[in-house]
N, C-alpha and C positions, 0 to 999 in steps of 0.2 A: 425818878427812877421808873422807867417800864418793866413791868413784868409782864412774864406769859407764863401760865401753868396749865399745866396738862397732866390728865391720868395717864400710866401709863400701864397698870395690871387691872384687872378688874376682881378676878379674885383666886384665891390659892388651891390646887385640885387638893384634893387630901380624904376625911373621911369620913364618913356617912353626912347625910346632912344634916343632921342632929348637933353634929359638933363641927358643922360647917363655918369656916373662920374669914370674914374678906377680908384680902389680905391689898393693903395699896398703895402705891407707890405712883410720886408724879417727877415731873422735868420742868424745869426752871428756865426762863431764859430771861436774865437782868440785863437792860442796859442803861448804863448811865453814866454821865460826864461823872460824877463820885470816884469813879473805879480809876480815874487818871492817877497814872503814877504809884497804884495800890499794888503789893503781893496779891494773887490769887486767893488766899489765908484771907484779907484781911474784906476784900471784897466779900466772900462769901462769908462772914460774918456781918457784915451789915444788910445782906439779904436774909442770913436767920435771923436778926433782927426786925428785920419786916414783919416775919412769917411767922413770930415765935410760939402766938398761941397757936395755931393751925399744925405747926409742928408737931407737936403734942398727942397730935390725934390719928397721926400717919405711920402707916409702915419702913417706908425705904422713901428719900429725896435726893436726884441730882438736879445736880446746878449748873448751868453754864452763865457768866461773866463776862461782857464786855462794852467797852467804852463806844460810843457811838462809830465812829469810822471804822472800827473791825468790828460792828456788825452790817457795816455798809459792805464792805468788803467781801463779806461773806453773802450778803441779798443776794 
C-alpha cells in the first residue's frame, strides 16, 4: 500500500496564546491493489488500520482511496 500524507492546517486562530491550541488535520492519499473490489467503508478502514496509533494524536483526517489505474487515471 502507498501512502501519502500531508498537513493540511497548521494551527487554529482562537485565544490569547496562553491557551493557544494547534489544531491539525492531514489528507491521505492510499493506493493499493488491496482496495480491488472493496466498499469505500472498508478500504478506509484498512488505512485506519495503518495509521491507528498516529490517529490518536490528530485533529481531523481525510482519506482518499484508490486502486492503482484510478490513480493512473487521475496522474
Amino acid at each position: 500500500m502507498d501512502l501519502r500524507v500531508g498537513e493540511q492546517a497548521a494551527a487554529a486562530a482562537g485565544p490569547p496564546p496562553s491557551f493557544y491550541v494547534k489544531s491539525v488535520s492531514f489528507r491521505v492519499l492510499a493506493v493499493s491493489a488491496k482496495f480491488e473490489r472493496k466498499p469505500m467503508l472498508q478500504r478506509h478502514r484498512l488505512v485506519n488500520a495503518c495509521l491507528a496509533e498516529g490517529l490518536l494524536h490528530i485533529n481531523a483526517f481525510e482519506q482518499k482511496t484508490l486502486i492503482p489505474e484510478q490513480w493512473a487515471r487521475e496522474r
